[in-house]
Backbone bond lengths (Angstrom), bond angles and torsions (degrees), N, CA, C in turn:
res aa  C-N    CA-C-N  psi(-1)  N-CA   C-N-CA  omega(-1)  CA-C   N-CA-C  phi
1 X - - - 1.473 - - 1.531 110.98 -
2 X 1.590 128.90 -45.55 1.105 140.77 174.41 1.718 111.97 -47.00
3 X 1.610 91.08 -41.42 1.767 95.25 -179.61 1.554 124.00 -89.63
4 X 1.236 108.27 -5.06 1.551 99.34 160.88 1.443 97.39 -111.54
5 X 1.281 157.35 22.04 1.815 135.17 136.72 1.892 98.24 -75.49
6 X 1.505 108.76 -33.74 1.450 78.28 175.01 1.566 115.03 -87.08
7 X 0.900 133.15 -8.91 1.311 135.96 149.43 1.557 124.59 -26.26
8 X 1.482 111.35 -76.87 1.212 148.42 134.49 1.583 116.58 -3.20
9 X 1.057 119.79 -47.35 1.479 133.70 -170.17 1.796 98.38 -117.57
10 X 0.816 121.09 -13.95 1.618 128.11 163.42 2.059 96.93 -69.82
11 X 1.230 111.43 -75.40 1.433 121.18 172.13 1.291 100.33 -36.60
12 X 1.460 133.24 -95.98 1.005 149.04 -157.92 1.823 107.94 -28.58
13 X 1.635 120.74 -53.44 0.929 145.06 153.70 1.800 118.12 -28.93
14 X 1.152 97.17 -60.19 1.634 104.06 167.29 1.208 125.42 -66.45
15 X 1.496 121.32 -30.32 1.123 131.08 -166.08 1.931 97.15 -78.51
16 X 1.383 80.80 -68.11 2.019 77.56 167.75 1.632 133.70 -47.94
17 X 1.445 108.24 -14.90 1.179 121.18 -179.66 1.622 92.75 -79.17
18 X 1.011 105.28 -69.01 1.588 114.14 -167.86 1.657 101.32 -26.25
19 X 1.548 99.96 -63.41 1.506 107.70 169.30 1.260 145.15 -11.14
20 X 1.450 87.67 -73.99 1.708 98.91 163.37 1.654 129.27 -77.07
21 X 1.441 107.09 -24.01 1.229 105.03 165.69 1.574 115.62 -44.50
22 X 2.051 99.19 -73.98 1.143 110.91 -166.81 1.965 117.05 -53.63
23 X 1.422 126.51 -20.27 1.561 124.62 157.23 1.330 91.06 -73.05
24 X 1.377 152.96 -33.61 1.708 111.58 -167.79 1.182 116.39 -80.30
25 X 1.502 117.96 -17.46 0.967 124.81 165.18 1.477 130.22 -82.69
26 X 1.110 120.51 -29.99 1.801 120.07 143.70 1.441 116.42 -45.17
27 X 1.436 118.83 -43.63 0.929 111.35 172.91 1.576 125.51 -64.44
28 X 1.485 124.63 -36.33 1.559 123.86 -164.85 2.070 80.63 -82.07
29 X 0.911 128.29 -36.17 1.095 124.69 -166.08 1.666 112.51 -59.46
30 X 1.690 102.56 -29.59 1.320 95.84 -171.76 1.453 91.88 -90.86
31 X 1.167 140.64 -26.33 1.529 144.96 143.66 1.051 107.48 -2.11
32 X 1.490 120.48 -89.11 1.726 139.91 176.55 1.519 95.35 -43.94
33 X 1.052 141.85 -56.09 1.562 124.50 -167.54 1.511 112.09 -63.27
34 X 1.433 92.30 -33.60 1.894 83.32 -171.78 1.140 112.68 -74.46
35 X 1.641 115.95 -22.31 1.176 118.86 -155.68 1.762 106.96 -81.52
36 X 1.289 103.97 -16.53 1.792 112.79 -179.66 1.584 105.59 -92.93
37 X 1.415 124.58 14.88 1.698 123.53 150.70 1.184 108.57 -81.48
38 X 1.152 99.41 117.24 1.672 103.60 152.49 0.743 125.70 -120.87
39 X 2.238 137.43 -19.73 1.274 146.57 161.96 1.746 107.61 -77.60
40 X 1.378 82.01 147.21 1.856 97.21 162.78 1.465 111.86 -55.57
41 X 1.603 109.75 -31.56 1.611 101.33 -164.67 1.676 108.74 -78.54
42 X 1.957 98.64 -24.44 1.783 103.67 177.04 1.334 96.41 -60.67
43 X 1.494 144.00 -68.74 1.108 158.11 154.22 1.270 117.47 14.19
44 X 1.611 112.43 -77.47 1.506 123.51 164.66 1.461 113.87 -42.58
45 X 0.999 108.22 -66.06 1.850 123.28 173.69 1.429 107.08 -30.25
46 X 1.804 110.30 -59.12 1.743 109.80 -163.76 1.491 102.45 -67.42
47 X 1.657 120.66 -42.15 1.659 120.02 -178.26 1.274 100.48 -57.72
48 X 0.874 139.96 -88.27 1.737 164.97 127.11 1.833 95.43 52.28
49 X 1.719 127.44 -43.67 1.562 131.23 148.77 1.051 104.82 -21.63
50 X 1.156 140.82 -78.32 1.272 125.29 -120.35 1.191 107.14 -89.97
51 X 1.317 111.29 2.21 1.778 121.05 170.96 1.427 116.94 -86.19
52 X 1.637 97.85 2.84 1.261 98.74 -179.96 1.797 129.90 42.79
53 X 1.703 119.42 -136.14 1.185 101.41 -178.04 1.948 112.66 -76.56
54 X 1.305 102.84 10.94 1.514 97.19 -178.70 1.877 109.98 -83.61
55 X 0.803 122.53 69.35 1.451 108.07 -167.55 1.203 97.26 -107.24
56 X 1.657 150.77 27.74 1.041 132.43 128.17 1.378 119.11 -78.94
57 X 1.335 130.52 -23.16 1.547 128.59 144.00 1.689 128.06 -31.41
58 X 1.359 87.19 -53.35 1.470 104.13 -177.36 1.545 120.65 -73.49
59 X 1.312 112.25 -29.76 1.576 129.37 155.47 1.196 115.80 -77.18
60 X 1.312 140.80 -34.78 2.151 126.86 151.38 1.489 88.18 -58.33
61 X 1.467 141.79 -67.56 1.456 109.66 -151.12 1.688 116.22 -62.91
62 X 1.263 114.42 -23.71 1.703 95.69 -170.18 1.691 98.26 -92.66
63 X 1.481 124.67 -22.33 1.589 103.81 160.85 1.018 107.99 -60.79
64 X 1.756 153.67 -23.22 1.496 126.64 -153.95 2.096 82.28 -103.79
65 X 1.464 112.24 -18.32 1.706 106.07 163.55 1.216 109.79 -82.49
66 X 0.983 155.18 -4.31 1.990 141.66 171.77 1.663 72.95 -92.72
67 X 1.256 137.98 -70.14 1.793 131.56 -136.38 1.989 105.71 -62.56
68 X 1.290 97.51 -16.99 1.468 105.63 -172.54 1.326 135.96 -112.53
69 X 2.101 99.31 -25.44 1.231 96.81 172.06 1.588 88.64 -154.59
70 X 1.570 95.68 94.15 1.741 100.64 171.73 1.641 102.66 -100.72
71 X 0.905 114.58 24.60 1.857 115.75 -175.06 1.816 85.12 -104.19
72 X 1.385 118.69 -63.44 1.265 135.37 165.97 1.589 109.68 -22.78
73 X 1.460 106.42 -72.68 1.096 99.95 177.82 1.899 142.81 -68.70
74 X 1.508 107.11 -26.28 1.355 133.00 153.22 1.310 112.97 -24.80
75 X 1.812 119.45 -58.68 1.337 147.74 -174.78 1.483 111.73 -72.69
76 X 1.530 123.56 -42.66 1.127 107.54 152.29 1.114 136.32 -77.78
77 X 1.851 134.07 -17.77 1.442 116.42 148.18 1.714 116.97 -44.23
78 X 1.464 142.77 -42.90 0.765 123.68 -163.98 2.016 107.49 -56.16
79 X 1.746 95.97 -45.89 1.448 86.23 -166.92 1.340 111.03 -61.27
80 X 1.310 114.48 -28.27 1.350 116.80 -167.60 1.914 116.31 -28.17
81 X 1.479 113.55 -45.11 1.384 110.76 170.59 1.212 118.83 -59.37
82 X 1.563 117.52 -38.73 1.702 95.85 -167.33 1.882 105.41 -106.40
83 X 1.601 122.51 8.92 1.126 112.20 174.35 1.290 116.02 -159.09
84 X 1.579 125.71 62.20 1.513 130.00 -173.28 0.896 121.96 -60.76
85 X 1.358 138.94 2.64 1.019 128.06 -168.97 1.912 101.90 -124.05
86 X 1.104 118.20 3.89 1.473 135.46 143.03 0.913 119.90 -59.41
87 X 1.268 108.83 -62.01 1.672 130.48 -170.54 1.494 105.65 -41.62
88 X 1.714 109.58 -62.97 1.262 125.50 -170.19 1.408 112.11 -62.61
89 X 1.475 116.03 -30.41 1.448 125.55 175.02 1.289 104.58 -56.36
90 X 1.764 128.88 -61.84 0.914 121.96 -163.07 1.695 112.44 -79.04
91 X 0.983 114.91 -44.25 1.379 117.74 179.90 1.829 102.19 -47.80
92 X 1.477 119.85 -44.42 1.822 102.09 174.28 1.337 105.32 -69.00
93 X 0.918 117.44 0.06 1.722 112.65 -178.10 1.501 110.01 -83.18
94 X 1.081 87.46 -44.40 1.742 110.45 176.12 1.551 106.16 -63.71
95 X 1.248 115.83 -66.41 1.395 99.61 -160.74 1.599 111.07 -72.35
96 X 1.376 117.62 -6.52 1.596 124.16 -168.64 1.505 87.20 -75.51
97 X 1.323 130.75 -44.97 1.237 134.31 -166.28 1.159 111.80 -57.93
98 X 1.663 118.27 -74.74 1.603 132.94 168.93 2.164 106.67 -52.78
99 X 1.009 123.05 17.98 0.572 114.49 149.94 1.696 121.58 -114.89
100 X 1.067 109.36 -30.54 1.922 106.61 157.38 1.735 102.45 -61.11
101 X 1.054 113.21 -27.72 1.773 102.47 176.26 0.980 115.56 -58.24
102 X 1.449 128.49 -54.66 1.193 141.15 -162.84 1.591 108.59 -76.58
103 X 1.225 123.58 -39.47 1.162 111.46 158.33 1.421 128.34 -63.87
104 X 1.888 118.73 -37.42 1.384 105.25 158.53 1.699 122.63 -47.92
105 X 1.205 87.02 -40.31 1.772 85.28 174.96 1.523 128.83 -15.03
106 X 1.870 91.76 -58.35 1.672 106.50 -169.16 1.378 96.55 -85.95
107 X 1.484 130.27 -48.34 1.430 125.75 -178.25 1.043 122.87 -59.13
108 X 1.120 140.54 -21.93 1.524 152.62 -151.22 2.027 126.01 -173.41
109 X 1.594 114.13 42.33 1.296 109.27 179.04 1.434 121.25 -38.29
110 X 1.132 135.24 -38.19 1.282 144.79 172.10 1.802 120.61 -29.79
111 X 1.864 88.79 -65.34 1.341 121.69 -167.75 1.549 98.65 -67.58
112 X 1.991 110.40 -48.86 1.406 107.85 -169.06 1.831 105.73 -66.46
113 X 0.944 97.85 -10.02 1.863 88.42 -156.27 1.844 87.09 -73.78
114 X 1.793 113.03 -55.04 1.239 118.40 -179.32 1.554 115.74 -34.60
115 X 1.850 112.18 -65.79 1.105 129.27 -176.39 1.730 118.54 -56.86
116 X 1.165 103.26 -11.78 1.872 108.33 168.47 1.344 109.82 -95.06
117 X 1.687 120.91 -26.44 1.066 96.71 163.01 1.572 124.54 -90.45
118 X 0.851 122.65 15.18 1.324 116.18 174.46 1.716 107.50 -94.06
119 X 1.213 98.39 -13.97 1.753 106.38 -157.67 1.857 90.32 -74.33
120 X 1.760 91.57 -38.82 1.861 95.36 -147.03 1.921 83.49 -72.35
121 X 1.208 119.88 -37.89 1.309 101.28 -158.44 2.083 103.51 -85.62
122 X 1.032 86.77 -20.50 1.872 88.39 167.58 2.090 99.43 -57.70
123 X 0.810 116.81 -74.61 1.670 133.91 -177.43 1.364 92.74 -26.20
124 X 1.352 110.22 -63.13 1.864 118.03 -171.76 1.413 117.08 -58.28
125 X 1.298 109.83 -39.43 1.689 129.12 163.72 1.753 116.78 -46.54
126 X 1.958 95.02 -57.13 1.627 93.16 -176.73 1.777 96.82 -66.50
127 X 1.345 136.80 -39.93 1.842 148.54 -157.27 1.573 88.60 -46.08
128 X 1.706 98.99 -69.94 1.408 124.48 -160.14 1.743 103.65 -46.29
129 X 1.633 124.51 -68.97 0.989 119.48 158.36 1.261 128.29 -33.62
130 X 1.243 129.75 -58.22 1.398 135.71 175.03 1.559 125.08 -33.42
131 X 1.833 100.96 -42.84 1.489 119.42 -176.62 1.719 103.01 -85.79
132 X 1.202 121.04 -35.67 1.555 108.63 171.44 1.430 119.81 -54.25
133 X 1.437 105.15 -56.70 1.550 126.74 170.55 1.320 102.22 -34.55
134 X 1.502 118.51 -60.92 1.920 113.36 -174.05 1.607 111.99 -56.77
135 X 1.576 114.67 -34.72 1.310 126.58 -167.62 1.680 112.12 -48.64
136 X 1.349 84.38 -49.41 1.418 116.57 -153.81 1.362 98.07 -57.86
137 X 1.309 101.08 -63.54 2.252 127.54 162.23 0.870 104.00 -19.77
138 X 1.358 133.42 -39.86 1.653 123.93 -118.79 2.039 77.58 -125.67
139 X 1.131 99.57 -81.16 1.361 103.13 169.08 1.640 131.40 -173.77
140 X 1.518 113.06 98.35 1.231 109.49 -154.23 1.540 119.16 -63.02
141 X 1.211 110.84 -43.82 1.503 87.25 -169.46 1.538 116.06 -55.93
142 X 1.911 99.21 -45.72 1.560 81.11 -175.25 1.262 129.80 -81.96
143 X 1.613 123.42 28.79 1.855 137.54 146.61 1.295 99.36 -113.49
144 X 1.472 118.87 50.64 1.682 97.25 165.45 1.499 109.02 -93.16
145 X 0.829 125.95 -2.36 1.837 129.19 -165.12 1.697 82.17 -89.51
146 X 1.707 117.52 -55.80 1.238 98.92 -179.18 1.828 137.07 -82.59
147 X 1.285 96.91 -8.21 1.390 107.98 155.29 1.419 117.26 -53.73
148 X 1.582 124.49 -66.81 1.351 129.10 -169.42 1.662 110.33 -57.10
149 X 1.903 111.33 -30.43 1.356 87.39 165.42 1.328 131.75 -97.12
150 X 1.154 121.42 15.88 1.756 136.81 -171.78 2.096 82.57 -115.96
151 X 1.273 113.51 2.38 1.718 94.95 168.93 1.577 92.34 -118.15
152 X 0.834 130.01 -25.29 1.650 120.76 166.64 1.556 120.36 -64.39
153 X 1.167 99.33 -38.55 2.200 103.73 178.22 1.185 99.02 -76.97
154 X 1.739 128.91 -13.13 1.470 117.41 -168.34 1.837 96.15 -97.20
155 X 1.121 111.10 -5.74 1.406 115.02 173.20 1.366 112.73 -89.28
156 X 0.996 128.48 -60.92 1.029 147.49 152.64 2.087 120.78 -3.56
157 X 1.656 76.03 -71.39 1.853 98.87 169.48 1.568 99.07 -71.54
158 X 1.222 128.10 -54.93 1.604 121.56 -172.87 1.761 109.72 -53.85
159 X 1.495 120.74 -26.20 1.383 130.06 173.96 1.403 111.66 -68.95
160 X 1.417 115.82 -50.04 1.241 109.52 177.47 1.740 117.66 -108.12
161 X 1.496 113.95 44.26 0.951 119.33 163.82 1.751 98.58 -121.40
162 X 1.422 116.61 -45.33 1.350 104.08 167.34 1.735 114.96 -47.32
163 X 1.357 123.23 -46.82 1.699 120.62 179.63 1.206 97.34 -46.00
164 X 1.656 129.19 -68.21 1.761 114.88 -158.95 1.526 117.13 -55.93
165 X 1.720 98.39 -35.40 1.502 94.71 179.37 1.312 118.69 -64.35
166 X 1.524 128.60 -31.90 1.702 142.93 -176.85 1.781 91.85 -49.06
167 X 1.552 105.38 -81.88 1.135 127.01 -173.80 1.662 111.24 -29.01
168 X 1.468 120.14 -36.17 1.261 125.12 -146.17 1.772 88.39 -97.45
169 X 1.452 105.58 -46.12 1.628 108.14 177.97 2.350 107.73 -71.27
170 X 1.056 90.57 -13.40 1.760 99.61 -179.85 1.533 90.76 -81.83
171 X 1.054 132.61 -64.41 1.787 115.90 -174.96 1.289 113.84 -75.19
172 X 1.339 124.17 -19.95 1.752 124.04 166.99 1.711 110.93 -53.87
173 X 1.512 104.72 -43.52 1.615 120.86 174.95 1.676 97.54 -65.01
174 X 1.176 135.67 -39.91 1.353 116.14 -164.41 1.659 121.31 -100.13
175 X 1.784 101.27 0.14 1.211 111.62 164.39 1.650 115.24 -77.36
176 X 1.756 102.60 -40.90 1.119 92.30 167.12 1.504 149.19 -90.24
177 X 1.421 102.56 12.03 1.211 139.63 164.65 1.658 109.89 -63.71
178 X 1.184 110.17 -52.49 1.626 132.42 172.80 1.463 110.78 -51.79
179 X 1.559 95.18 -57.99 1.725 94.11 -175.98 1.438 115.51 -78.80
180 X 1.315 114.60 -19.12 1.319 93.54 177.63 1.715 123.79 -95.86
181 X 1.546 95.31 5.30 2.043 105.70 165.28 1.521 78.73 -68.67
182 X 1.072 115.73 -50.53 1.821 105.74 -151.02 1.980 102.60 -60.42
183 X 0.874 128.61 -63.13 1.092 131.50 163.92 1.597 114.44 -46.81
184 X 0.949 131.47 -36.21 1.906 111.79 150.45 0.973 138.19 -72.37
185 X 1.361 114.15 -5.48 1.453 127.12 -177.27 1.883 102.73 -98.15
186 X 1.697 106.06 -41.45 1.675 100.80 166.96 1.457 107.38 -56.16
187 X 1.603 126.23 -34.82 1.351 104.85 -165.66 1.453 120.73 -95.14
188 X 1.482 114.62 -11.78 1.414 124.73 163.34 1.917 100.42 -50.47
189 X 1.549 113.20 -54.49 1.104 103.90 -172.97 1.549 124.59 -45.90
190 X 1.685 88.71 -56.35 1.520 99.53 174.22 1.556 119.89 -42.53
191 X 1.085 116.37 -45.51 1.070 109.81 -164.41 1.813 111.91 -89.12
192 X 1.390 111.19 3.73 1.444 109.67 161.32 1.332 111.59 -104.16
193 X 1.188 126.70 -28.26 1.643 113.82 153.14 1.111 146.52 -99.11
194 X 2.001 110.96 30.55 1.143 136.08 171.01 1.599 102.77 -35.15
195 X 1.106 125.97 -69.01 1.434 126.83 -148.19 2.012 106.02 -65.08
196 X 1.746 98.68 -25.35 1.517 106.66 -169.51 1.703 97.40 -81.57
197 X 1.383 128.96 -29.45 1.572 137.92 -169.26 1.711 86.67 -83.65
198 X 0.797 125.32 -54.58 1.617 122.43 -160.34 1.849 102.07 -57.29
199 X 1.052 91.47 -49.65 1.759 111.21 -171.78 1.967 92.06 -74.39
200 X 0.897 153.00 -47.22 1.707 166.15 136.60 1.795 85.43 -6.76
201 X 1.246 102.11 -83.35 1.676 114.40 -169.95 1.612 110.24 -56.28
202 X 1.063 129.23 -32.73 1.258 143.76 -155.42 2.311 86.06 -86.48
203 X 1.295 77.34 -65.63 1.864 71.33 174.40 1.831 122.53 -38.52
204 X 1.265 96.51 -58.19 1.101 113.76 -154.47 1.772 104.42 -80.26
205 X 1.254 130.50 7.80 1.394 157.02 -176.57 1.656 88.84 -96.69
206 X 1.119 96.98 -74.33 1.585 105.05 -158.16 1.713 117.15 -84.90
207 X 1.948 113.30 2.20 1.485 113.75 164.08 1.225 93.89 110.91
208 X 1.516 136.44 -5.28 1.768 109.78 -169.25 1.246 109.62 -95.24
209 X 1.157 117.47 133.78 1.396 133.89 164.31 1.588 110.56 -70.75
210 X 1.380 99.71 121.57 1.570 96.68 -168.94 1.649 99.74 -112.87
211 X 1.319 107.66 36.70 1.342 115.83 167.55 1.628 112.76 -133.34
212 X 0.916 113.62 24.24 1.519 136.94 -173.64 2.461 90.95 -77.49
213 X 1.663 82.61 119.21 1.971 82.56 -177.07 1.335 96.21 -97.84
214 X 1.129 110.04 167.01 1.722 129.92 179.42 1.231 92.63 -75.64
């Protein structure tokens, strides 16, 4: 008995081995794939999966991403040399997004028009940061004149990117403000015609038609 649980746990052991092998090796594999992008268009292509067989979806979302944020995209060709497999991360991130846009689009013009602008000046926010950060790399004192004004517009944008977001969580509060009168007002009901719903349910348990005419 002793020799087949260790038996048992010999297998079991292998089996988990196998396991982890076979993900580290998915993993270096997806390694090697990223690592053979070097164009934006391989790039587009590798995000562009996860839409699977929808790829006319996936082709409206990255035209309504080049039509909206080609500053965005500019910035990721640069990384593209030293980290493709970022790139590709962010770009499916991206297009999964602009693609819930685009469907808000038709459901909700209102909401989409708001929600693009918050998107374009968020993007300009991460750019703006991004370009101080290089400055800095590169050599601050002698871009400090242009640091201080690429750190003032980033204040600036962070001021009026915090307002849209306030505003956006201030009508989220007053929708749900709305729904939940609505939901006290169903249960006020309920609870004054408890005795008529109970007796409703009580029929309809036991077969009576309470629409039965003389």
């Amino acid at each position: 008995m002793k020799m087949m649980k260790v038996l048992t746990l010999i297998a079991c052991i292998g089996v988990l081995a196998s396991a982890v092998f076979a993900a580290e090796d998915d993993k270096d594999n997806e390694g090697g794939k990223m690592d053979n992008i070097k164009t934006m268009d391989q790039a587009w292509k590798a995000a562009m999966e996860q839409f699977g067989d929808e790829q006319d979806d996936a082709k409206k979302a990255m035209d309504f991403y080049k039509d909206n944020f080609p500053e965005k995209i500019k910035y990721l060709e640069k990384e593209l040399r030293d980290d493709p497999e970022e790139v590709v991360d962010e770009l499916s991130e991206d297009l999964e997004e602009c693609s819930e846009m685009l469907e808000l689009k038709v459901d909700n013009p209102e909401e989409f028009r708001k929600r693009l602008e918050y998107m374009r000046l968020e993007v300009k926010t991460d750019l703006t940061g991004e370009k101080i950060q290089d400055l800095k790399d590169e050599d601050a004192a002698k871009n400090k004149d242009e640091i201080e004004k690429l750190s003032k517009e980033l204040k600036e944008e962070l001021g009026k990117l915090f307002d849209m977001k306030l505003q956006r969580e201030k009508e989220e509060l007053k929708n749900l403000e709305q729904d939940i009168e609505k939901l006290r007002q169903h249960i006020k009901q309920r609870e004054v015609n408890k005795d008529k719903i109970i007796e409703r349910k009580f029929n309809e348990l036991i077969g009576v038609d309470e629409d039965l005419e003389f």
